[in-house]
N, C-alpha and C positions, 0 to 999 in steps of 0.2 A: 218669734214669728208665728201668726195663726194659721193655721190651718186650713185652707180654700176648701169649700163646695160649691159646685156648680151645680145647680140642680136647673134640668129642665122638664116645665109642667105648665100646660097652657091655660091650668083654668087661675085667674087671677087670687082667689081668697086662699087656695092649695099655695099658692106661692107665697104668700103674704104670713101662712101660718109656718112653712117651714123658713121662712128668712127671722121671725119672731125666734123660733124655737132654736135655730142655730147661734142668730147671733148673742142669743143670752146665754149658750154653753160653751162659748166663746171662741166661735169660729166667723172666717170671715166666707160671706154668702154673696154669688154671683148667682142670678136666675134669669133662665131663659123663656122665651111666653113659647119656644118652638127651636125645631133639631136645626134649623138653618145654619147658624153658626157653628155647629158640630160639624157640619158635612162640610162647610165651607172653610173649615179650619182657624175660624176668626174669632179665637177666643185665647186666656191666658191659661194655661195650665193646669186646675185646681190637683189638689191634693188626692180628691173624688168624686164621681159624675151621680148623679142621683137624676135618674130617666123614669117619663112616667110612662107606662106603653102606650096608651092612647091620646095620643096627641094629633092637634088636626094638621096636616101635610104631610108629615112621616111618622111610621112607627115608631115609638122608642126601640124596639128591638132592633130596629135597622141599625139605628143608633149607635149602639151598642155594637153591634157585628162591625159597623165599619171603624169603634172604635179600637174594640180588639184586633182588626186586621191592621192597622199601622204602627210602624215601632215606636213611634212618640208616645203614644195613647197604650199602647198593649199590656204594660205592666200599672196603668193605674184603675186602682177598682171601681166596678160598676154597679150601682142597687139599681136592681127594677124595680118600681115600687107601680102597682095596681092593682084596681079591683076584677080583672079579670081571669075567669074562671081556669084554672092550669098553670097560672103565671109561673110556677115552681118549674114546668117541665118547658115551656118556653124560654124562660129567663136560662138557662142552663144550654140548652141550647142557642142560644144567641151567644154565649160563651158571658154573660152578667157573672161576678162574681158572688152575689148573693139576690136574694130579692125581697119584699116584704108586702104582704097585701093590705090593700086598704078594707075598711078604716082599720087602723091601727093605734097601739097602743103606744105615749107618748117615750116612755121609759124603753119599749124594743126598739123605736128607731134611733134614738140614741145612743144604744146598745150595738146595734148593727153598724153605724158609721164608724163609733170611737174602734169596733172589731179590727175593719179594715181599714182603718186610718192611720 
């Protein structure tokens, strides 16, 4: 059985290139264009969430905060992944279990999922 991520990131060519890059290293890739279905709980499970912090209507970080606050969601890992400046100390506080800034390089974020995966 493969391995689910869910990645959500509203800009479309960002989502297109991680559903490329996933599904060739053989996982199966759900993407979201936005946190709605996170907060609204309408989604299946994945494996791991991969949030981008700046998304338009909610932060990833929020994201993340209310994933780790519910026990369904609590033990499964979170990358923040963005270009924004501190994401290290953000992400850690949001309780993310790792984060990765953009751009980045193809081989770390494969690296970082297969980690926590």
């Amino acid at each position: 059985m493969r391995k689910k991520i869910l990645v959500t990131d509203d800009d479309p060519g960002v989502q297109d290139i991680f559903k490329i890059i996933f599904e060739k290293a053989g996982y199966e890739v759900v993407v979201n264009d936005n946190g709605n279905a996170i907060l609204e709980d309408h989604y299946d499970k994945p494996n791991i969430f991969l949030l981008d912090k700046q998304l338009s209507g909610v932060d990833g970080l929020d994201l993340c905060k209310h994933l780790k606050s519910h026990e369904e969601t609590r033990n499964i890992p979170v990358i923040m992944i963005s270009a924004t400046p501190g994401l290290a100390a953000l992400a850690k506080t949001a309780g993310a279990d790792d984060y990765l800034e953009k751009p980045f390089n193809l081989k770390d974020l494969l690296a970082i999922v297969a980690k926590h995966i």
